[in-house]
C-alpha positions as CSV (number, residue, x, y, z in Angstrom):
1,X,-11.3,-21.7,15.3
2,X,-8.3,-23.3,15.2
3,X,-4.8,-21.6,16.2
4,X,-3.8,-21.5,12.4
5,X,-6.5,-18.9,11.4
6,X,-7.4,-17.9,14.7
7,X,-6.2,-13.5,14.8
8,X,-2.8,-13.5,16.5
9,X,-2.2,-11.7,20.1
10,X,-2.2,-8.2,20.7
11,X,1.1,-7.3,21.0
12,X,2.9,-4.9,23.4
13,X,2.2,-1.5,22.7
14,X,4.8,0.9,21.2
15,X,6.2,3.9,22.9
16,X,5.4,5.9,20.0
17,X,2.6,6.3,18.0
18,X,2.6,5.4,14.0
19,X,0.2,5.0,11.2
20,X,-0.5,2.0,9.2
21,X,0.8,3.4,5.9
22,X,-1.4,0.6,4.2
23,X,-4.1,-1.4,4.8
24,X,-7.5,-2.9,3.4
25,X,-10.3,-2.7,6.1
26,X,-12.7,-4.0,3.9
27,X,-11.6,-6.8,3.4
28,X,-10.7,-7.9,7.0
29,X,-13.0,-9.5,9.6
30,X,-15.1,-7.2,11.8
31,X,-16.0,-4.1,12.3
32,X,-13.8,-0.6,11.1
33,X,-14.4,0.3,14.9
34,X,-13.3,-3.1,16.7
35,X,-9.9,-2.7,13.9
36,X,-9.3,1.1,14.6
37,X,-9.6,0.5,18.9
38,X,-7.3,-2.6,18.6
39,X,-5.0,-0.7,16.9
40,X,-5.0,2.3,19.0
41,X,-4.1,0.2,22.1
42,X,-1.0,-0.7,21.1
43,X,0.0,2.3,19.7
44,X,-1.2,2.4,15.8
45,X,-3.4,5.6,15.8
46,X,-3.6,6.4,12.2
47,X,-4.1,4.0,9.1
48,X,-4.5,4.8,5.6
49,X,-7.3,2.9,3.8
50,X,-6.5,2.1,0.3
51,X,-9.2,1.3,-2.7
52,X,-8.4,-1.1,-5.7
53,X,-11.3,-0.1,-7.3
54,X,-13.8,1.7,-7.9
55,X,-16.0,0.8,-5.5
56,X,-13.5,-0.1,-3.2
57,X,-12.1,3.5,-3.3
58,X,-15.9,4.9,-2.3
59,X,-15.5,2.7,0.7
60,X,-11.9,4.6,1.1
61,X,-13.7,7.8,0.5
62,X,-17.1,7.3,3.1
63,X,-14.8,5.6,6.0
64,X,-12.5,8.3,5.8
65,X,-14.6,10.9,6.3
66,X,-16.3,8.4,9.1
67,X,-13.3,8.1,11.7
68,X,-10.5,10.7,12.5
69,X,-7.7,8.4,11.9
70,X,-8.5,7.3,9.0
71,X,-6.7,8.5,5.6
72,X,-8.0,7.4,2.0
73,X,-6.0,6.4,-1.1
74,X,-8.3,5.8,-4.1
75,X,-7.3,4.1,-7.5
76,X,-7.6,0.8,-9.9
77,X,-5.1,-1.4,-9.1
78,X,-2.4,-2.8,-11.4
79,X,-4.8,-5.8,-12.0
80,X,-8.4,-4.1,-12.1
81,X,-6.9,-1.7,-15.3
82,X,-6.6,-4.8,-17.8
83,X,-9.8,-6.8,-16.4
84,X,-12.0,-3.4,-16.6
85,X,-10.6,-3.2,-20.8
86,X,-10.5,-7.1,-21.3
87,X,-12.5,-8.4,-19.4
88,X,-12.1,-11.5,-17.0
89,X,-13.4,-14.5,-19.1
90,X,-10.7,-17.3,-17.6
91,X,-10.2,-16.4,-13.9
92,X,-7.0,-15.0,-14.1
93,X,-7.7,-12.2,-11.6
94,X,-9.1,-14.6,-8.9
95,X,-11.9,-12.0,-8.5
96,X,-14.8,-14.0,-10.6
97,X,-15.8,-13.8,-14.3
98,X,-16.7,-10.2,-16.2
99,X,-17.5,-8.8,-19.6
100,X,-14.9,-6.8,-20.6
101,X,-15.8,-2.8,-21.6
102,X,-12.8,-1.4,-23.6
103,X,-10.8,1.4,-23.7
104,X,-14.0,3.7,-23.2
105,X,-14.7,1.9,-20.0
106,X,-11.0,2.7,-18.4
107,X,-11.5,6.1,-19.3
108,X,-15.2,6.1,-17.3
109,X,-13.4,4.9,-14.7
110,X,-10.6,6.9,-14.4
111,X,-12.8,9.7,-14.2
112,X,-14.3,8.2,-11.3
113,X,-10.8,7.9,-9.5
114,X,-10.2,11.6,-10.6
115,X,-13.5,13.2,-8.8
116,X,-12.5,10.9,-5.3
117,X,-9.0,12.3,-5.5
118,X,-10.4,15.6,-5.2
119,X,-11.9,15.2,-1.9
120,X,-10.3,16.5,0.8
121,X,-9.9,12.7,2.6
122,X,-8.3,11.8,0.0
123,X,-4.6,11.9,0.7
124,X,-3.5,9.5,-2.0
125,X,-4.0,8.0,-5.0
126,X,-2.9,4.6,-5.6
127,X,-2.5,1.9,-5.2
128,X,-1.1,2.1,-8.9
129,X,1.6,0.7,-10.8
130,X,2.4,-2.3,-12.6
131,X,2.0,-6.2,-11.9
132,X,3.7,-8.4,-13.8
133,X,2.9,-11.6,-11.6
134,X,-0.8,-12.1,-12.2
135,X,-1.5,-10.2,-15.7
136,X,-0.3,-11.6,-18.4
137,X,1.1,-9.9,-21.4
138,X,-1.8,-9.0,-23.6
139,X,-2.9,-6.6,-20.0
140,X,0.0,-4.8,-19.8
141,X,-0.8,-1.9,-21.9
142,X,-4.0,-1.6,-19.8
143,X,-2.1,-1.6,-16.8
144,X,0.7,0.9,-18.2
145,X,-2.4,3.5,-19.1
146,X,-3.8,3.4,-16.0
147,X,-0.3,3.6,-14.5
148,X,0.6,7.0,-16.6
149,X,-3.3,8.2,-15.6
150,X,-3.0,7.8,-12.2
151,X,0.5,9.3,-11.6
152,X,-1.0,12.6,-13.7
153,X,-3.9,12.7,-11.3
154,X,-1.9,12.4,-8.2
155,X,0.0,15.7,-9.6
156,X,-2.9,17.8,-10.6
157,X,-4.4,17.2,-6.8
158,X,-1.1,17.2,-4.9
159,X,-1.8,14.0,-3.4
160,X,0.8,11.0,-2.4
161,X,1.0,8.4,-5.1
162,X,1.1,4.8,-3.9
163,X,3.0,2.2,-5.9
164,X,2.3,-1.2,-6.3
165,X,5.4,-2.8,-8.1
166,X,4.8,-6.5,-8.4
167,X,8.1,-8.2,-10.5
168,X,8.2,-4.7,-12.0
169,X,10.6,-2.5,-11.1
170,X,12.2,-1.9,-14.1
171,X,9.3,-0.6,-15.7
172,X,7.7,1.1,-13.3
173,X,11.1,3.2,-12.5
174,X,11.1,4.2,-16.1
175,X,7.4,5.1,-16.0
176,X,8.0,7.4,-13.5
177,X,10.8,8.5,-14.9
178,X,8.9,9.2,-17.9
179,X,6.0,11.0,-16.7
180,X,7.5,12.9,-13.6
181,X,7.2,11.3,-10.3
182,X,4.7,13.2,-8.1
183,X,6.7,15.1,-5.2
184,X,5.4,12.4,-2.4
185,X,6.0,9.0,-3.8
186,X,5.6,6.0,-2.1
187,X,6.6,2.2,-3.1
188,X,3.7,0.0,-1.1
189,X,4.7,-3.6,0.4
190,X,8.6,-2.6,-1.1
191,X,9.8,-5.4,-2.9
192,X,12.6,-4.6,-4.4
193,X,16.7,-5.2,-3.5
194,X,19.6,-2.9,-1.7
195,X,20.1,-1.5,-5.4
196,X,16.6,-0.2,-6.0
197,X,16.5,1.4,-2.5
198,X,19.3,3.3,-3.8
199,X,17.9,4.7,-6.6
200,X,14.7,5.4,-4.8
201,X,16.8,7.1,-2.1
202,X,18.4,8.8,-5.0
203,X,14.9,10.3,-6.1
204,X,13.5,10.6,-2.5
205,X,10.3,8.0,-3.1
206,X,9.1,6.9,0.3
207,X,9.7,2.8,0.8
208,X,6.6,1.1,3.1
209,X,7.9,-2.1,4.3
210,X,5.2,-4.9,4.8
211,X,5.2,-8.3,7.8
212,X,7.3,-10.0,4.4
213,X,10.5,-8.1,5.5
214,X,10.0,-10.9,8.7
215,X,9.7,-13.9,6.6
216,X,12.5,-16.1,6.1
217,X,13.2,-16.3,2.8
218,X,13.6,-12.3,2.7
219,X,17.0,-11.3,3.1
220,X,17.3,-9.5,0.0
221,X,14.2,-6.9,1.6
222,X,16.3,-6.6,5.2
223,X,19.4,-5.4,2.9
224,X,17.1,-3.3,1.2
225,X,16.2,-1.7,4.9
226,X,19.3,-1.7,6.3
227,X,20.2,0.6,2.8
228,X,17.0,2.9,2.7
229,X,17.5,5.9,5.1
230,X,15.4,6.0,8.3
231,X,13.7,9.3,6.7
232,X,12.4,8.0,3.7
233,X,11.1,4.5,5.5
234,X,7.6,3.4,6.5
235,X,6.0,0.4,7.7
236,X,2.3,-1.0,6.7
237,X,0.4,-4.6,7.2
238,X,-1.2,-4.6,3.9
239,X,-3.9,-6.1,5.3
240,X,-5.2,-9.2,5.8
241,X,-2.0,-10.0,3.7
242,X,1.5,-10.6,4.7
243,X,1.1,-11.6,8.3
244,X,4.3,-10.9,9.8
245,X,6.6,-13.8,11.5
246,X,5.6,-15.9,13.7
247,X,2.1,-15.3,12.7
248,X,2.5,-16.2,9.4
249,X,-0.8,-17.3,7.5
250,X,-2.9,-16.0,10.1
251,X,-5.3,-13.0,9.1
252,X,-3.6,-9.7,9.5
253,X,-4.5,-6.0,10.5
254,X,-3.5,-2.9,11.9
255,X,-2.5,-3.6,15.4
256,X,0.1,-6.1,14.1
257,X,2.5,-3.3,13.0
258,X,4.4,-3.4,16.3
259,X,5.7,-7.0,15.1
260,X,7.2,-5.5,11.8
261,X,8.4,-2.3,13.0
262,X,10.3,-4.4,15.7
263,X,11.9,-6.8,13.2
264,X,12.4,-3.3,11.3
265,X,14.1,-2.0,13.9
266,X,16.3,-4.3,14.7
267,X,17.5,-4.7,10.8
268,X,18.3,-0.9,11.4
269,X,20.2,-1.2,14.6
270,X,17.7,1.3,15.9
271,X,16.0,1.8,19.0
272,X,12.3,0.8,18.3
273,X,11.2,4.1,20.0
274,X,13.9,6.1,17.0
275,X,12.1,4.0,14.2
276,X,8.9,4.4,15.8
277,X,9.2,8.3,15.7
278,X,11.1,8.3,12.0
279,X,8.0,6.5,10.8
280,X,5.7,8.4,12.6
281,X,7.0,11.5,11.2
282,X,7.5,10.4,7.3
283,X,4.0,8.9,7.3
284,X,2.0,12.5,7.5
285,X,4.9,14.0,5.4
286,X,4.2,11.4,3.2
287,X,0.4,11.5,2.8
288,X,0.1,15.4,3.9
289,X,-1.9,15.3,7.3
């Protein structure tokens, strides 16, 4: 294996537990029990496991109940809404080819998502929202059902709802805006600029930061930090995405938060053990354990 895709180091453990706001154990290398152990030695003793679809948020649903520190989220993501209506004849969605099944067939399957959040697991549903990057215009009223769907079910089971806002934000503010934000509202892998964490400050949502907040090119996510108040902030690895700096490219997983929550910290001027306790705090406000 070379260096380049070889897992990065364990890094040093934090002085205070925190959860994983975010991640995808199903889709990373190795077992759930070799993820949640290397995790807990450096401090990372709770994750929440999010689905993106249906059967994805089953896995959520049986591995939660499985293991302790393990939290479930279940939804259709942005992109699964317009490829379960349309179908997937061209590749778009990178997730193979497949008949699409209509209106009729977002409805089956938002009943689906409706019977998981029910379950006591459960803590969230999402991750929701819109995505702009990778469905094109003829999806987005699929998306924008499935968006308005999920934020009604989150409210009906008083569970978090988890945003994913992918070039966005506009429309999913207004959405929310629209329908009623459920009381615990958090914006997954945050992506927006100092302005948008005001408003979301403004309206309380919760604001997960991701290993991009590291990466170079992101200055316009640290001023977005340094903005959101140390209440209302959590951090996640999205995993196996978004390796943080200087692992970069290489798989990612739970027990790299300590990498992001020190960058994090140090955007905020805060003591890593402060941040570290903030997080730990807002996470189970957040998601209700």
């Amino acid at each position: 294996m070379s260096s380049k895709s070889a897992p990065p180091p364990l890094p040093d453990p934090l002085g205070v537990p925190v959860a994983d706001s975010h991640t995808h154990l199903d889709m990373q290398e190795g077992t759930v029990e070799e993820a949640l152990a290397r995790a807990a030695a450096v401090g990372v003793t709770t994750v929440v496991q999010v689905g993106c679809d249906i059967k994805g948020s089953r896995w959520a649903v049986e591995t939660a109940a499985a293991h302790e520190g393990v939290h479930a989220a279940v939804a259709l993501h942005p992109n699964e809404a317009p490829r379960i209506v349309l179908g997937d004849p061209d590749g778009w969605s990178r997730q193979g080819a497949r008949e699409g099944g209509g209106d009729s067939a977002l409805d089956d399957a938002l009943t689906e998502i409706d019977r998981l959040a029910a379950l006591d697991q459960v803590k969230a549903v999402g991750e929701t929202g819109l995505d702009y990057f990778r469905t094109g215009p003829d999806g987005i009223a699929a998306q924008e059902r499935s968006f308005r769907a999920h934020i009604e079910i989150a409210k009906r089971h008083d569970k978090a709802l988890v945003i994913h806002d992918r070039e966005a934000h506009a429309d999913v503010l207004r959405i929310l805006a629209e329908e009623g934000a459920p009381e615990r509202t958090v914006f997954h892998c945050y992506s927006g600029d100092a302005d948008m964490a005001e408003v979301c400050t403004a309206k309380g949502y919760f604001m997960s930061f991701a290993g991009n907040v590291t990466f170079k090119n992101a200055q316009p996510l640290r001023d977005a930090l340094t903005v959101a108040p140390a209440e209302l902030v959590l951090v996640e690895t999205d995993a196996p995405f978004l390796t943080p700096a200087p692992y970069r490219g290489r798989p990612n997983a739970p027990y790299l938060i300590p990498v992001t929550l020190r960058a994090m910290a140090a955007v905020k001027g805060l003591d890593e053990d402060t941040l570290a306790a903030a997080i730990s705090a807002n996470t189970a406000l957040a998601f209700g354990y």
